[in-house]
Structure formats: C-alpha cells, structure tokens
KEMI-672783 format. One record per atom (N, C-alpha, C): x negated, z negated, y negated; residue in one letter. Coordinates in steps of 0.05 Angstrom, whole numbers, padded with zeros to 5 digits, always signed. Layout:
N
XZYA ...
***
This chain:
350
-01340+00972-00738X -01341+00943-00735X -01347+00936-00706X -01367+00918-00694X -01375+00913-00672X -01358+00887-00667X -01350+00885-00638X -01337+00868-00634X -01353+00839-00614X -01345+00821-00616X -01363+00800-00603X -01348+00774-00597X -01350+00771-00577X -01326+00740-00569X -01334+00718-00584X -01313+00712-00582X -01317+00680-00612X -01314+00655-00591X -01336+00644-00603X -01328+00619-00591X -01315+00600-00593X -01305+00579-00570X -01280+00554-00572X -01297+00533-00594X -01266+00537-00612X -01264+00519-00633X -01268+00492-00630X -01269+00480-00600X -01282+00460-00587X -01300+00454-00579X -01315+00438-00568X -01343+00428-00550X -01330+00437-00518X -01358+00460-00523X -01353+00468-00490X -01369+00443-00479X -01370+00415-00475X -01393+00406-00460X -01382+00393-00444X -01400+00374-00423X -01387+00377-00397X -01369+00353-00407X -01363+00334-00423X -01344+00320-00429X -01319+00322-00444X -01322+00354-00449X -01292+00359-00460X -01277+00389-00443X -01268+00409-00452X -01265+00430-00440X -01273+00441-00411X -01295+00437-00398X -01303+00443-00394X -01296+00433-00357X -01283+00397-00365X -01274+00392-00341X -01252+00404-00339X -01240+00412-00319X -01219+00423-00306X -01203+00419-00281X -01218+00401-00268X -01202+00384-00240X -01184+00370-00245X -01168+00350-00240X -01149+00331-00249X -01161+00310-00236X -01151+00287-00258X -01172+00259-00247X -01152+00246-00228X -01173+00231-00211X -01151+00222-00184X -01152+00187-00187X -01150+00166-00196X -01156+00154-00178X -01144+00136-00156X -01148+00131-00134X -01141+00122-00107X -01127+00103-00116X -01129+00088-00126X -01105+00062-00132X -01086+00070-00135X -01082+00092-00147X -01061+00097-00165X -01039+00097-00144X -01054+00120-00124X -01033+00133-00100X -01029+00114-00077X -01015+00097-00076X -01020+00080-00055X -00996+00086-00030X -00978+00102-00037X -00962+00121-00029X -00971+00135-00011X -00988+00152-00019X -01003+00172+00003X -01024+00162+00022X -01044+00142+00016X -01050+00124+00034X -01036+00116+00053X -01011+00110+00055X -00991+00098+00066X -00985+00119+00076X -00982+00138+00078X -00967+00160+00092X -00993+00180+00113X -01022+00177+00101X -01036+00180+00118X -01043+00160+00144X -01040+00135+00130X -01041+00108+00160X -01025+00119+00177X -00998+00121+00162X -00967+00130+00186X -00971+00154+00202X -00987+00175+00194X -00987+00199+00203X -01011+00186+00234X -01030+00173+00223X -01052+00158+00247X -01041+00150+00271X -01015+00128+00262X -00998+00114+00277X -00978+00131+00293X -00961+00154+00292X -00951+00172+00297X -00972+00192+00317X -00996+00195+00319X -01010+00193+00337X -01007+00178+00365X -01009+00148+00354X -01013+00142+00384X -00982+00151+00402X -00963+00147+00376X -00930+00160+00401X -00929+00184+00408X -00944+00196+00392X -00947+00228+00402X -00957+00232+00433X -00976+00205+00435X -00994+00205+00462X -01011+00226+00466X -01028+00230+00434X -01051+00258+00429X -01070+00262+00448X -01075+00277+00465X -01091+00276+00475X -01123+00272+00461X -01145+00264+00475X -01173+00256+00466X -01193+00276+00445X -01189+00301+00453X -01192+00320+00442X -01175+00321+00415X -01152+00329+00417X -01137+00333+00396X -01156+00301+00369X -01137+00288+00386X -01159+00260+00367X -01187+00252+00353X -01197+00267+00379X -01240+00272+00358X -01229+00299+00339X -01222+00319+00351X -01217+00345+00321X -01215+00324+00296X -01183+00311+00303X -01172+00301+00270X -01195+00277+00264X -01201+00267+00282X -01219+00239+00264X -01247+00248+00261X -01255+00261+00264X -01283+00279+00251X -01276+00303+00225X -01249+00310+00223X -01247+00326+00206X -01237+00306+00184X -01219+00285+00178X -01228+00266+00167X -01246+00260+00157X -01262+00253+00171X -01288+00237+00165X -01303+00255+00145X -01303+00280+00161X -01318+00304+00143X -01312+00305+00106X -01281+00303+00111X -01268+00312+00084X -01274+00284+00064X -01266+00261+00083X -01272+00241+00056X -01304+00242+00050X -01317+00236+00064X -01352+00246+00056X -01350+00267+00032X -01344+00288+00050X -01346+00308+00021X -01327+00297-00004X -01311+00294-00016X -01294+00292-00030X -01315+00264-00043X -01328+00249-00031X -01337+00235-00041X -01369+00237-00060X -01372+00257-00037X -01399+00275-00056X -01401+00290-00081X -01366+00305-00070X -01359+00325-00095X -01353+00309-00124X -01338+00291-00116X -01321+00273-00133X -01338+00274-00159X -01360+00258-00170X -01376+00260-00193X -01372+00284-00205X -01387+00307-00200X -01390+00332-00198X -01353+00344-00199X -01338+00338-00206X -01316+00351-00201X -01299+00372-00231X -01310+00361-00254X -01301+00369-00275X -01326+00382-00287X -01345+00396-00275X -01375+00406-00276X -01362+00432-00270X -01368+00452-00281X -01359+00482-00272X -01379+00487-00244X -01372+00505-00233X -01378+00503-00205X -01379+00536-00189X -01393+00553-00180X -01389+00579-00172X -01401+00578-00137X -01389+00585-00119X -01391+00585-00092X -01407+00622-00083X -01429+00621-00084X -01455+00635-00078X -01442+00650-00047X -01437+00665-00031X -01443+00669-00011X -01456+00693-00001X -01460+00707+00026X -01484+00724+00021X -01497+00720+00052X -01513+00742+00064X -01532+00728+00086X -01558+00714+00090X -01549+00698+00105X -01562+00679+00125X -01596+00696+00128X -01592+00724+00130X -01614+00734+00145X -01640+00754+00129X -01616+00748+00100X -01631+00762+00074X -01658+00765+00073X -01684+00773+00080X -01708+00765+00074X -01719+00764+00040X -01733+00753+00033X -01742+00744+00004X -01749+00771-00011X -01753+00788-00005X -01765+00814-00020X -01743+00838-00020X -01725+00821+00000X -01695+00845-00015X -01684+00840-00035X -01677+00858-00048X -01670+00874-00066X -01638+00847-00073X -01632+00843-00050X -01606+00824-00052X -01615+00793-00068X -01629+00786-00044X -01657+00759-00052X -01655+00763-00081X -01668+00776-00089X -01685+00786-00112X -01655+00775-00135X -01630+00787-00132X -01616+00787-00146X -01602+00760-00147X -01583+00743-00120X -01587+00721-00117X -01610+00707-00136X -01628+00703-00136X -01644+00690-00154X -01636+00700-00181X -01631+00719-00191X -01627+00711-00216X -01602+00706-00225X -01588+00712-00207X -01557+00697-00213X -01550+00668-00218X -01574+00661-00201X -01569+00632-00200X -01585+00615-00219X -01606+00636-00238X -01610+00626-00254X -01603+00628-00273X -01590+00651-00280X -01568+00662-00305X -01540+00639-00308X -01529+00627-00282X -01507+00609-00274X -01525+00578-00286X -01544+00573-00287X -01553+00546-00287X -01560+00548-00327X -01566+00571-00339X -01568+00573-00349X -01547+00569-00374X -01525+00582-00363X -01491+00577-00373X -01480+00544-00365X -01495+00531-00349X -01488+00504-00348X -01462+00493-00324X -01471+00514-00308X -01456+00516-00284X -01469+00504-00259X -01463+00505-00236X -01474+00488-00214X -01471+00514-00200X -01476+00510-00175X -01481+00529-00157X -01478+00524-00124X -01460+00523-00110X -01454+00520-00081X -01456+00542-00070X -01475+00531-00046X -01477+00557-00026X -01478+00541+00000X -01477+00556+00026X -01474+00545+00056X -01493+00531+00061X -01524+00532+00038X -01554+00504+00039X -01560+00525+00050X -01551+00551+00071X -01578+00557+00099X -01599+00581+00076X -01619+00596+00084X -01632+00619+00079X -01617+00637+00071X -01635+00654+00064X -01622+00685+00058X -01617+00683+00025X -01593+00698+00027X -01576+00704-00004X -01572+00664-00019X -01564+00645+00007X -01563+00626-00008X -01584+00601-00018X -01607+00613+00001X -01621+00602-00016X -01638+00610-00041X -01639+00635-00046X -01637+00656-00069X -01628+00646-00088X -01594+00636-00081X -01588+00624-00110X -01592+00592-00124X -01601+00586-00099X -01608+00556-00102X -01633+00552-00110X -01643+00577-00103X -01673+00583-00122X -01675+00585-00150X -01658+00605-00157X -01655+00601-00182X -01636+00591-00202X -01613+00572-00187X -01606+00547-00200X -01624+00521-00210X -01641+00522-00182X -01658+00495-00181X -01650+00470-00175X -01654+00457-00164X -01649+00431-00144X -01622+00413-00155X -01630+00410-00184X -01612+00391-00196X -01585+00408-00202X -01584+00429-00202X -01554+00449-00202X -01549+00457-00178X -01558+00450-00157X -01548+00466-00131X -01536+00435-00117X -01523+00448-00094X -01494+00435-00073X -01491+00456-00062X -01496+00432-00040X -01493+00458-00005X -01468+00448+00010X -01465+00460+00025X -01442+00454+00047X -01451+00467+00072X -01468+00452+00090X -01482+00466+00111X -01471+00469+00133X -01467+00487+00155X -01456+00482+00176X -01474+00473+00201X -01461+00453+00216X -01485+00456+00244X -01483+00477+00267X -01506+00484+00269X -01500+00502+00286X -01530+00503+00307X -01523+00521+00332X -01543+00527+00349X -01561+00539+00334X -01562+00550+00304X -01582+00572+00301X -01578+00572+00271X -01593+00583+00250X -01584+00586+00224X -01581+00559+00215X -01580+00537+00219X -01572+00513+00214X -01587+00491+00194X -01611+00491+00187X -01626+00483+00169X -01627+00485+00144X -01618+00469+00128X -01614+00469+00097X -01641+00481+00088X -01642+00496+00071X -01666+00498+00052X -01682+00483+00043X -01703+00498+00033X -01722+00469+00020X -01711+00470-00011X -01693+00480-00014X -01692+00474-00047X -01667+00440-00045X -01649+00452-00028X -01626+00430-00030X -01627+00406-00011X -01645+00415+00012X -01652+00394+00033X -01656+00362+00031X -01646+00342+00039X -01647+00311+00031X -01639+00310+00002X -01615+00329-00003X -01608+00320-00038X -01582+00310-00028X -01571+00290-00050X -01543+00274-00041X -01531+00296-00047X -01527+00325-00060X -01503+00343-00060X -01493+00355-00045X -01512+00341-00016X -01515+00370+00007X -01498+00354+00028X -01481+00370+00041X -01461+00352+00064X -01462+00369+00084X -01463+00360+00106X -01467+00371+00133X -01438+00374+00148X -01426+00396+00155X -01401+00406+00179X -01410+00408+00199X -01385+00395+00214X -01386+00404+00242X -01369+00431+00242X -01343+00428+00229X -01329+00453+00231X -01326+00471+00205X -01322+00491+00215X -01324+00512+00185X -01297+00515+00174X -01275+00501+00184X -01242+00497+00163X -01243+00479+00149X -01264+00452+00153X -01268+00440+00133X -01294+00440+00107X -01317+00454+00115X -01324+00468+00101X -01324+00490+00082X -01308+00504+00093X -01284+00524+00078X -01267+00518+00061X -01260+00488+00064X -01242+00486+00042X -01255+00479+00011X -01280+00464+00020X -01299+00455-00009X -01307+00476-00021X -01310+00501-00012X -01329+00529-00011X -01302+00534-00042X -01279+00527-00032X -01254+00543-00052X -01244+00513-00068X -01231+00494-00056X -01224+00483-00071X -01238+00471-00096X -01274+00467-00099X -01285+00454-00116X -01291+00474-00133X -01293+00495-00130X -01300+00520-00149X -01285+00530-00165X -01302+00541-00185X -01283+00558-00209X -01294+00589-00208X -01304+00591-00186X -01309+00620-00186X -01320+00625-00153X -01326+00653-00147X -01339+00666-00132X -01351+00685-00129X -01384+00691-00116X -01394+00705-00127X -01401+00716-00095X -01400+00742-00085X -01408+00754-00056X -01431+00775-00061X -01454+00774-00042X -01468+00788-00030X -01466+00808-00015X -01481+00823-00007X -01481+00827+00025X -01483+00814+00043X -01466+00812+00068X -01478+00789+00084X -01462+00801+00112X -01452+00780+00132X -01443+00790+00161X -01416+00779+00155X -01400+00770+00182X -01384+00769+00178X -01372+00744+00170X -01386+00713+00167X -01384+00695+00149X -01379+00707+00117X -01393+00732+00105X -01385+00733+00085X -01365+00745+00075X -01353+00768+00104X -01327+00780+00104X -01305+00762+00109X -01318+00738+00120X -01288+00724+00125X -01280+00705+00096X -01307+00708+00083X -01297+00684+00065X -01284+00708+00035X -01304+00725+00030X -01282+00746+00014X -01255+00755+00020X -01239+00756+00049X -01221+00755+00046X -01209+00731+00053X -01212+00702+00053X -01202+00681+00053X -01190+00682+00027X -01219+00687+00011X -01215+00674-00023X -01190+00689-00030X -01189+00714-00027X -01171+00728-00037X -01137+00722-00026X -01143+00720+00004X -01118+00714+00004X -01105+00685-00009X -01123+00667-00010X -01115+00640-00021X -01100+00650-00044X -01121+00663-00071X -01113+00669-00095X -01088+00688-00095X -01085+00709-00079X -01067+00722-00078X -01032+00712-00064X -01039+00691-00053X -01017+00676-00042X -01006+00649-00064X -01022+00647-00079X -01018+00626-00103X -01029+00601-00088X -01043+00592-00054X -01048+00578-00051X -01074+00565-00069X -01091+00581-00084X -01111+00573-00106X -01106+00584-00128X -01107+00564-00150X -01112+00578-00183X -01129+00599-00180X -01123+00614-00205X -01134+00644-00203X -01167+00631-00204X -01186+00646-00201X -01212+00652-00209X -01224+00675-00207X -01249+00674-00220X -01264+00698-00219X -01276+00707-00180X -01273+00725-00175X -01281+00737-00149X -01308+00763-00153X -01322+00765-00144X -01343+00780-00162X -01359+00793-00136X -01358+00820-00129X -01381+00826-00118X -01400+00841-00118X -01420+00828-00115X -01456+00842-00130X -01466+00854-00104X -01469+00887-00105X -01485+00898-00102X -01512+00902-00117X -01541+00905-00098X -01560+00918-00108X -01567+00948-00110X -01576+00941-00129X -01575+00978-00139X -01586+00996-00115X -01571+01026-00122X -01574+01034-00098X -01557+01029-00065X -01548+01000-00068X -01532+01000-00043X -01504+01004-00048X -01488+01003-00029X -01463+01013-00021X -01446+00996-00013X -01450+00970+00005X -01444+00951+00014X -01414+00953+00001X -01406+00938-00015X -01382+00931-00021X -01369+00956-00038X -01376+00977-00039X -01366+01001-00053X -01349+01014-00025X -01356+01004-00001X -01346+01024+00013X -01329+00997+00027X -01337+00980+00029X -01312+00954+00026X -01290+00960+00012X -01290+00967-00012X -01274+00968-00029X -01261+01001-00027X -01269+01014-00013X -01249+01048+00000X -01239+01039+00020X -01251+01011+00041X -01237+01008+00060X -01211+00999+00048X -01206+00982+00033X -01187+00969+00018X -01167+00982+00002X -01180+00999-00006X -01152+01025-00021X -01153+01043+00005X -01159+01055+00025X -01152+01072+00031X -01126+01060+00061X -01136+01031+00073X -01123+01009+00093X -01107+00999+00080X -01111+00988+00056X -01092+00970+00061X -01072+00978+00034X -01090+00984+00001X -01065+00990-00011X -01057+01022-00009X -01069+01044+00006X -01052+01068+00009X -01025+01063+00028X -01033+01049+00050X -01012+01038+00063X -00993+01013+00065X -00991+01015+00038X -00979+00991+00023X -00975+00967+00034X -00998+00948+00048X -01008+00921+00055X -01009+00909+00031X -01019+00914+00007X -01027+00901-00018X -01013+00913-00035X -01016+00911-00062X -00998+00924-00085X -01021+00927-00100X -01023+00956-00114X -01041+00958-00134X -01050+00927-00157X -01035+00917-00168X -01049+00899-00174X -01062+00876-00166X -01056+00875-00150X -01081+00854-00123X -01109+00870-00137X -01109+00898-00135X -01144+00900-00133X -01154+00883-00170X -01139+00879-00179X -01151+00863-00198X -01159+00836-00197X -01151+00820-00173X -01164+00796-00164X -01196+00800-00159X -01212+00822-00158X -01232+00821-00162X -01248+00834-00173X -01275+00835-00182X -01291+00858-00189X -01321+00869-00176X -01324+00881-00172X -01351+00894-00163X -01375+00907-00187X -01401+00903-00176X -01419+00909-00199X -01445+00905-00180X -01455+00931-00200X -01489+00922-00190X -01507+00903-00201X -01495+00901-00235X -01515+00879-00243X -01505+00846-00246X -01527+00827-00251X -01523+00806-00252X -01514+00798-00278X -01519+00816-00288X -01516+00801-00317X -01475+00811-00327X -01475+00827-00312X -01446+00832-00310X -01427+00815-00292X -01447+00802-00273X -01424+00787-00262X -01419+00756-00274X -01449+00751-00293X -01445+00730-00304X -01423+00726-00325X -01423+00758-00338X -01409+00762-00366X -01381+00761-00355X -01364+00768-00330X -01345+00776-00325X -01336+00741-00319X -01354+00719-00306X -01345+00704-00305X -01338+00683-00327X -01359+00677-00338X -01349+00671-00361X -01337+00677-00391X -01329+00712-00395X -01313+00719-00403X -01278+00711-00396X -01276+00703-00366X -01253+00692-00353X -01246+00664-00374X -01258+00650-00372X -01264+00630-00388X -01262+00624-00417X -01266+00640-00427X -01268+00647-00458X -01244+00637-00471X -01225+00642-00462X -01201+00625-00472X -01179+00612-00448X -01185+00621-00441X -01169+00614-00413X -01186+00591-00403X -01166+00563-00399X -01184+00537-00378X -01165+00535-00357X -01145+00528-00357X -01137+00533-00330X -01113+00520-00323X -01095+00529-00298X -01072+00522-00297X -01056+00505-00280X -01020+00499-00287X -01022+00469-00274X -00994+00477-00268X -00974+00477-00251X -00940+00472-00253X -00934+00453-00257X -00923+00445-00281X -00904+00428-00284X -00877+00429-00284X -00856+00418-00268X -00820+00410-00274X -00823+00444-00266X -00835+00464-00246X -00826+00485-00236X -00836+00507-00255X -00853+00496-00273X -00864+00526-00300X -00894+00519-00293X -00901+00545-00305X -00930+00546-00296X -00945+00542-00332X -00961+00527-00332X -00976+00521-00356X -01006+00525-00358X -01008+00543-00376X -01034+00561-00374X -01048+00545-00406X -01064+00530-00391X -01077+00520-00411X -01106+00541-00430X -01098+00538-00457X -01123+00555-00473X -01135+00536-00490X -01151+00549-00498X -01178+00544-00509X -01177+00548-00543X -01157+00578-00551X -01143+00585-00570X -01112+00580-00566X -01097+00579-00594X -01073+00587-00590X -01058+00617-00600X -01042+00627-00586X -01046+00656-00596X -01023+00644-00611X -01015+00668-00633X -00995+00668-00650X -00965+00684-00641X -00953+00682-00652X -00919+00701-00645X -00921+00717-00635X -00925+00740-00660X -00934+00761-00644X -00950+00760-00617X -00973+00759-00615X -00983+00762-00590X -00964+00745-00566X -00950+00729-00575X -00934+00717-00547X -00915+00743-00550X -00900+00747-00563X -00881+00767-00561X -00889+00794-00545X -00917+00794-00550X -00931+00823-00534X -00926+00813-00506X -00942+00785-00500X -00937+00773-00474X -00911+00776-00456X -00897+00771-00464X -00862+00772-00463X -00857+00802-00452X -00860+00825-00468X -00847+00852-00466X -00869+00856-00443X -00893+00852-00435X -00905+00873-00415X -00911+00861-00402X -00901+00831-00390X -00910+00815-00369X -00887+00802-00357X -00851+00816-00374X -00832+00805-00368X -00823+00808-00331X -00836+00816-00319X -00835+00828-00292X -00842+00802-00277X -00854+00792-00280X -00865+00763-00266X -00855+00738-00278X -00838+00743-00303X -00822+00715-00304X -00802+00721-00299X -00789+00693-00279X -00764+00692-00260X -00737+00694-00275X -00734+00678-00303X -00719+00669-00323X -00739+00658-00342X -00725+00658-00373X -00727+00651-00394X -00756+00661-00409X -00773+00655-00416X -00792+00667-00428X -00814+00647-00436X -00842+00666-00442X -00858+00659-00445X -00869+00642-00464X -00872+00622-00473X -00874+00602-00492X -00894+00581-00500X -00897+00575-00526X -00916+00550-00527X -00902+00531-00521X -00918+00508-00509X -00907+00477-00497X -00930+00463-00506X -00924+00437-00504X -00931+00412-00504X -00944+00402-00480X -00962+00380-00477X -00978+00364-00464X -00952+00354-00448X -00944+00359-00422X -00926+00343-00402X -00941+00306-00403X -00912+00295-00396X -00929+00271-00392X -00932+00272-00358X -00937+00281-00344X -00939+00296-00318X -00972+00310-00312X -00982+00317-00348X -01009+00326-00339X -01026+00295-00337X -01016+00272-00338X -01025+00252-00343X -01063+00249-00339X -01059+00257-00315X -01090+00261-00300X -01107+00274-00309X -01091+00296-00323X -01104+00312-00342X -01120+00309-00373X -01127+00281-00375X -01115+00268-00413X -01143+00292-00421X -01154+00297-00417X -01188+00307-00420X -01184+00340-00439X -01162+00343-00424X -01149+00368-00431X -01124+00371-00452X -01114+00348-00460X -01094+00339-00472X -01090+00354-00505X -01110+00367-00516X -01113+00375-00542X -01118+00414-00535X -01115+00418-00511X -01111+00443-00504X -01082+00457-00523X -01084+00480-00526X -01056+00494-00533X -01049+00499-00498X -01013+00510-00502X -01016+00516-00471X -00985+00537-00471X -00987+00554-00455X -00975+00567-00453X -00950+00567-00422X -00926+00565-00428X -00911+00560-00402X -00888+00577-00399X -00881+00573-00380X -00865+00603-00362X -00856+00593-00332X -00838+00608-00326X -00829+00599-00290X -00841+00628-00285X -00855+00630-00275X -00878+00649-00260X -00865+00658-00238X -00858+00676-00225X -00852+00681-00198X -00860+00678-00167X -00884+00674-00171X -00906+00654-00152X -00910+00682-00132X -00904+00712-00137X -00910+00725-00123X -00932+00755-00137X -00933+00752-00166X -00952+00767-00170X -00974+00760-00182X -00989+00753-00160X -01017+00736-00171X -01031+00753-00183X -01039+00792-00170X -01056+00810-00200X -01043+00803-00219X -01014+00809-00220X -01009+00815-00250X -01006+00791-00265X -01012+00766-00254X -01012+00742-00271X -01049+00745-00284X -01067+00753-00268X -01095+00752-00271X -01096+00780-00295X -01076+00796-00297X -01083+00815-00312X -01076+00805-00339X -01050+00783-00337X -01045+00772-00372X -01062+00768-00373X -01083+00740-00351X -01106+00722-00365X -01129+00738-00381X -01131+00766-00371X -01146+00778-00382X -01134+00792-00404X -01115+00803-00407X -01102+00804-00429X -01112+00783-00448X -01102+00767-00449X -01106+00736-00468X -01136+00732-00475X -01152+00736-00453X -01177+00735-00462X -01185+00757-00472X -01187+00780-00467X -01194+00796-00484X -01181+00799-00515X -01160+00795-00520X -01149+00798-00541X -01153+00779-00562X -01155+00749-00548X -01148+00713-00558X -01181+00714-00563X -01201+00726-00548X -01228+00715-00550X -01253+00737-00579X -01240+00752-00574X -01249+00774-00585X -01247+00775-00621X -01268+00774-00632X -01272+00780-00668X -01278+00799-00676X -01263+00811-00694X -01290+00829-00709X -01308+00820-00730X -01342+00837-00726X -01358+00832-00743X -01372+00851-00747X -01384+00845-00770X -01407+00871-00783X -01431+00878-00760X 
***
C-alpha cells in the first residue's frame, strides 16, 4: 500500500485556513496606545539625550510603515528567502533560489527577501513581482532593491537591521537559507534562537545546499561537534531544522509542516495547537505517554475555541489541541508537530 498525505477537509484558500496571524484592530487597543504616548512622555523626564531620541523615533517610524505594508498581506503564508548579496546568476545557488521561489509561488505562498541581488533576488525571480516583499536595508554598498521588487508597495526601506530583522521573523511562516556571509549566519542563528527560546512559534527552518557543496553540512558538524557535543544545545534542538540539497525537498518539508498542523496560541497559561484534522483517543493517548516530558501538569487534550482566541474567529472551526507546555523544550515540542503530521496527515492507498 503506497502512502500519500490527505488533504484538509477544509478550503486551504487564502480566506480560510490558511490565515494564521491574529486580527488586530487599533481601536480596539486603546490601552496600548496610551501606554506607548506615556512611554514618549517619560522621555522627556528621562532628559534622553538627542541621539538616544532619533534611534527610538526612526525605529518607530520604521516599524509602523512596515506593519502597515505588511498588514494586508498578513494572513497570506509567507517564507523569508535569505542567502548572498554577492551570488552571481549562473551559480549553482542562483540557479536554485529561482526555483524555490517558483515552487513557493506555486504553493500559494509569498516570498520575502532583503530586495538586494544575489540568492534574493533569485527568489524573487522566481516568485515574480506580485508574490515577492522585500525588506531592504540602506547601506553604503549592496543597497539597491532589485529590478523584480523595486517601486513595488511591498518593498520597505531600513535604516537599521533590528528593525528589519524583526519583519524577516515575525511575518513569516517559514525559513528558507542559502549560502551566504555573515548576514546569513546571523539570521540562521537568530531564527533559531528565537524558535528555540519560545520567543517565535515553531516554523519550518530549512537549509538548501547546491549539489555538490558543503556549505551548511559542515555548519551543521560545526554545531554537533561546538555546541551539542559540549552540551550548549540538547539533542533535540537539532530538529528545529533541516538541511537538503534539493528544492523540491525543501518545499515538501515545508508544507508537509503544514499538513495538519496551522498553528499555535497560549491561552489562560496552555498552549493550543491548532489542526487542520482532529486526531482520535488513541492517538492523543500516544501523545500523552511519549511527549509526557514537556507537559508541566495535567495532560494533553482536546479543547474548545477560547473566547480569548477572539481575533482569531477565521480559525474558529479548527480542532485544537491543549496542554501547559513547559516553555523549555522547543525540539521536542517541533518533534510532536511532526509526529501529528506525519501520522494525522498521512492515508493509505492503492
């Protein structure tokens, strides 16, 4: 019997499942408005110096722009491209970038990358104009958006790279790494530490080598032999990500993530893992005996729609799964999800 993932018994389209942000709107919070004015005002008693004051009111400025760009685009699945700047078009990297980004546009995904050359505009190549969103930085050098994303409203311009950094992770539902320098070393282990610290929902982390290279294979000895032989990390950390030479594996790995798994929220102190399927007893009971290590108290269970996901209504016909999570083993929470998906997604057929 050949086996083959089944698809959600729902409309994957972009108006049902598919969003996954929580809806905001500004009225609502008039609270936090209020507490950002105060924080302004608390300034001037602080007696901030001039400096200190352009940082915060340009990084401001930066974040509401973006947030305002992103905003539309927010419940749109989303994968953060990165990669070098210095890639030329006939590498082997190039070459692959491009079809990632058309394999991603293809699945109905969008595609963010830094706007500059190289690996990112590769994938903005083969997303194509109307699926790509840049986040460019200014700089003395490297600094020119591409001609694919250039004068498009998705594309936002930084001054600094902590606020650029944060759209790179917070708008995305995935990540996909190249080869690149050390912009791309810093953002592979940003991502990771975010996900590994529980400061970000899990996602897919993915890195594509081209055939023949080595790049992240010997990344990845640096990493067992530094950091988990010398127990910096815990063996299941290395499951926050995966490595591969092909594209069509990193596509499958990401949206296999997906397959039943949409995504997760704390409510009242439990963590609620929204699906796509609902598994049955048994399989929660499997959940329970080999994942009981990461719940704090009480056990793993089906729940109900909080009235707390309120923001969430889009998602409201989800099944969902809840638990007080320990907030410290982020592999082995990413290893249930795959658990669940492999098991929850999977049919047999002739």
């Amino acid at each position: 019997m050949a086996k083959k993932r089944r698809r959600a018994a729902v409309d994957l389209s972009e108006s049902d499942v598919m969003f996954t942000e929580h809806d905001s709107v500004l009225t609502r919070h008039p609270t936090l408005i209020e507490q950002i004015k105060q924080t302004a005002d608390g300034l001037k008693q602080d007696k901030a110096s001039r400096g200190d004051l352009k940082i915060l009111s340009r990084a401001l400025r930066e974040l509401r722009y973006a947030f305002k760009v992103f905003a539309p685009f927010r419940r749109q699945r989303k994968v953060s491209v990165f990669g070098s700047a210095r890639t030329p078009h006939d590498d082997p990297s190039y070459l692959q970038s491009v079809d990632f980004g058309r394999r991603m546009a293809e699945e109905g995904w969008m595609v963010l990358t830094g706007a500059g050359g190289g690996i990112m505009e590769g994938a903005h190549e083969g997303c194509g104009r109307t699926r790509a969103m840049g986040a460019n930085i200014m700089l003395p050098f490297e600094q020119d958006p591409n001609p694919i994303i250039a004068g498009d409203r998705k594309l936002v311009n930084f001054k600094y790279f902590f606020t650029r950094k944060l759209l790179f992770i917070k708008e995305v539902h995935a990540v996909v790494l190249f080869p690149g320098g050390f912009g791309t070393q810093d953002e592979a282990f940003e991502t990771l530490t975010l996900v590994q610290t529980g400061k970000r929902d899990l996602m897919p982390i993915v890195m594509i080598d081209p055939p023949g290279s080595n790049y992240w294979e010997q990344w990845n000895d640096f990493v067992k032999d530094q950091l988990l032989d010398q127990e910096l990390i815990s063996p299941e950390d290395l499951s926050l990500f995966t490595r591969t030479q092909s594209v069509e594996e990193a596509t499958e790995e990401i949206m296999r993530f997906y397959s039943v798994y949409n995504s997760m929220r704390y409510v009242r102190g439990k963590l609620v893992l929204r699906l796509h399927f609902a598994p049955d007893d048994e399989f929660i009971d499997r959940l329970n005996d080999e994942f009981s290590d990461i719940v704090e108290s009480g056990r793993i269970e089906m729940t109900q729609m909080n009235r707390l996901e309120a923001d969430d209504r889009h998602l409201r016909h989800l099944p969902r799964l809840a638990f007080r999570f320990n907030r410290r083993s982020a592999g082995r929470l990413r290893q249930m999800v795959d658990l669940i998906n492999d098991n929850l997604g999977i049919v047999e057929s002739a």
